[in-house]
N, C-alpha and C positions, 0 to 999 in steps of 0.2 A: 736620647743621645746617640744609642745604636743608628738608629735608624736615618739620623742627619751626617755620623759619620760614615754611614754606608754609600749615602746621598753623592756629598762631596768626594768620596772616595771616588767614584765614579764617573761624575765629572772630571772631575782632572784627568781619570784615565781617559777620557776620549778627547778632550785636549790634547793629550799628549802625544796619542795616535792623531789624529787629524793634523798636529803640526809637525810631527815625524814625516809623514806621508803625502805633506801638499805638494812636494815637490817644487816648492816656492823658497830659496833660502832667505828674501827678502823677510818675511814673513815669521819662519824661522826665528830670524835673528830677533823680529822687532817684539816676537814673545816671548823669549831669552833676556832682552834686557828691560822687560817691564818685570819677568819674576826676579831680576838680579836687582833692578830696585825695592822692590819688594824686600828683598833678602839685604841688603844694607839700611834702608830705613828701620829694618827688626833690631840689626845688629847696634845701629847708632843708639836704639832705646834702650840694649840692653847694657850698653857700656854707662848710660845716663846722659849723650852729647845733648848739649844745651839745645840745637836746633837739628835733629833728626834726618827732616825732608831736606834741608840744604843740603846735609849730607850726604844722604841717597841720590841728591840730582847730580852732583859733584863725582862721586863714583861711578854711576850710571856712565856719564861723560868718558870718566876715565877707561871702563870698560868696553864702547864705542869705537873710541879713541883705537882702543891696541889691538879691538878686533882688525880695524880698517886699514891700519899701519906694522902692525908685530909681520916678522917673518918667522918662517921656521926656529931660526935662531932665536931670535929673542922669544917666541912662543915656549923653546925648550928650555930656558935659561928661568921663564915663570913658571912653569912646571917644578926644574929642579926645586931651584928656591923656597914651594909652596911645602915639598916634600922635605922639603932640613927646617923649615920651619914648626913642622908638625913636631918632629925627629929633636929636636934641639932646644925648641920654648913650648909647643904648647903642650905637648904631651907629657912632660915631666908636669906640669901646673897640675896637672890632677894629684900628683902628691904633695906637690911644694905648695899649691895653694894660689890664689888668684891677689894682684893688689888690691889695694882699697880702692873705691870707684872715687873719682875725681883726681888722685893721684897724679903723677907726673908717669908713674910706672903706668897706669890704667891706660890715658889716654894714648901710650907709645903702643898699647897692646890692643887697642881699638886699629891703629893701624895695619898693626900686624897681622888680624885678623880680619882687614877689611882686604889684603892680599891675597889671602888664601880664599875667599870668596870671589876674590877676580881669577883666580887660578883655574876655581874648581867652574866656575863661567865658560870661562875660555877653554878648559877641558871638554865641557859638554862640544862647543864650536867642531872643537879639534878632531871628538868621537866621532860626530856625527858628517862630520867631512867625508869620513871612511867609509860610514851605511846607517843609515836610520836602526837597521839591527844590528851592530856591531856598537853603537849607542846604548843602546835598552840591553844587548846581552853585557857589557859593563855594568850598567846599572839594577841589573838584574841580578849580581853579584851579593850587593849590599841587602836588597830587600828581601831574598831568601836568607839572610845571615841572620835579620831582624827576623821574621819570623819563625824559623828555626829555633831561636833563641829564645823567642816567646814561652812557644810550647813546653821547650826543655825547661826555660826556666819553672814554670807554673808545674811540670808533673816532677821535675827530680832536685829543682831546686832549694840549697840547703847555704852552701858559704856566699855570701853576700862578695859580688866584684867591686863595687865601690859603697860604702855601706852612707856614708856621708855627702855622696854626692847623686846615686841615685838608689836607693834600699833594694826597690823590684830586681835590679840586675844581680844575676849570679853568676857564678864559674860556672854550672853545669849549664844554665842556656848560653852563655859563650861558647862552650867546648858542642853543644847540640846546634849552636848557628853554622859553625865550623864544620860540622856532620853533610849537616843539610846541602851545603855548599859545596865541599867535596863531591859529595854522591852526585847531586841533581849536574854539577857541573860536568863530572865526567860521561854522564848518560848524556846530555847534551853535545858534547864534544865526539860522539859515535854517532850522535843524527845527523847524516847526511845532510838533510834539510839546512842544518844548524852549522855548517863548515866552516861560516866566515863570523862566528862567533868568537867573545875575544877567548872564551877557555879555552874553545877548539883551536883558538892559534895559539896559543900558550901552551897548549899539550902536543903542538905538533912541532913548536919551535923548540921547545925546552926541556921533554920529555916528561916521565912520571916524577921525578925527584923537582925537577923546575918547576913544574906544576905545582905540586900540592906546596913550595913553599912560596908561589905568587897566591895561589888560594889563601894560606894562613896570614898570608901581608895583608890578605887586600882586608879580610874579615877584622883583622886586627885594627887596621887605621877603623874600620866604619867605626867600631865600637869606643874609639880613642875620640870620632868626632863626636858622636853620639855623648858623651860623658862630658865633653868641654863645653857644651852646649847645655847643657843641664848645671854645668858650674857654672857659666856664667848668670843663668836664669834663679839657679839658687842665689847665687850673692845678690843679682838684680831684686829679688823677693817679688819675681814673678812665673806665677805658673806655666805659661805659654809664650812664645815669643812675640805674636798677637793672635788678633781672632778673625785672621782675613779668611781664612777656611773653615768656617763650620765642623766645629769637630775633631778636629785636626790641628790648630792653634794657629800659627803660624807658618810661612815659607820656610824659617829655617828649621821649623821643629820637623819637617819634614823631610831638607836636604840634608839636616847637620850631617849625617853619615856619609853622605855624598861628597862635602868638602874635600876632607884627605884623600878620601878614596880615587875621586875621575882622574885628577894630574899624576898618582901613582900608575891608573890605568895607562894613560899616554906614555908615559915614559916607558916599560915597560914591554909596549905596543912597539914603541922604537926600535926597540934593544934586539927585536924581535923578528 
């Protein structure tokens, strides 16, 4: 099992560099919205929609669509949006609890979250507009937060963060994803090399106090998408969100933290 998620691990990482760096955005784009369908076809199975791939073809479109047409404006207006959606419905459901799947409530929040997926799409677009590394050091954010998190959780962890919705997570690897994040960021933001990275613009635009509380936002939403994603799989009574990755389960078992997180990055990047 190690050894197939090492496999796939790795794969993707040169994926992801070779379509960072082709310097083709055609290309770019058209493997951006084959993993955005990917990632709505998971979501339609996990909400239960009666035909899944229609769905996916149908957002996919939609996604297409707003690359092709959205301007600045309306790009920023799906950003906000994604972020008071986090902020307002989905983030409190980890207390309040998820509707019953088939519902009237369900299917409004299959919507809801099939937004925030076109949000967090169109974020990657918008990052990588800027620099292939101004891209990855965004999302480089979230995956030192997750492993961070790991560690601490597995050597100091003891009060369970969500006990009902995912048991492994604790306060002490949140607060050591948080660590991890802070530190690595700010030694990044001193590499020269690393200037047009977004901490380094965060720490240059905003100082030590702006800084460390866009770090604690950003760490916070991963762990917010991270946990809604595991709600919806727990009430789905499904372990993974599929098994298109060896290993690794699904597309969104892998971006779920990226969600909240990229259109927060944008905005912010803005302000900036």
């Amino acid at each position: 099992m190690l050894r197939t998620r090492v496999i796939t691990a790795l794969v993707l990482l040169a994926v992801l560099l070779s379509v960072l760096y082709s310097k083709s955005q055609a290309f770019f784009l058209a493997v951006t919205a084959v993993f955005f369908g990917a990632a709505a076809w998971e979501s339609a199975r996990l909400f239960r929609a009666s035909q899944p791939v229609v769905a996916a073809v149908i957002w996919t479109a939609v996604f297409l669509v707003f690359v092709y047409l959205a301007d600045a404006t309306l790009a920023r207006f799906l950003f906000t949006l994604c972020v008071a959606i986090w902020a307002i419905r989905l983030a409190p459901s980890l207390g309040l609890g998820l509707p019953v799947i088939g519902s009237a409530g369900s299917r409004l929040l299959n919507i809801v979250y099939g937004i925030t997926l076109l949000g967090c799409f169109a974020a990657i677009i918008a990052l990588f507009q800027h620099s292939p590394l101004y891209l990855l050091s965004a999302m480089a954010i979230v995956w030192i937060a997750d492993i961070g998190a790991y560690f601490a959780g597995k050597a100091f962890g003891k009060r369970k963060l969500a006990p009902s919705i995912s048991p492994g997570k604790s306060w002490e690897g949140a607060i050591g994803g948080w660590i991890a994040v802070v530190a690595l960021a700010t030694a990044s933001a001193h590499y020269p090399p690393l200037a047009e990275t977004f901490a380094a613009r965060v720490l240059a635009g905003l100082g030590w106090v702006g800084f460390a509380v866009v770090m604690t936002l950003m760490v916070a939403a991963s762990i917010v998408g991270d946990l809604f994603e595991s709600q919806l799989k727990r009430r789905a009574e499904m372990k993974d969100s599929s098994n298109l990755l060896p290993g690794h389960g699904g597309v969104l078992d892998r971006i779920d933290a990226l969600i909240p997180t990229l259109p927060l990055a944008v905005l912010i990047g803005t302000w900036i």
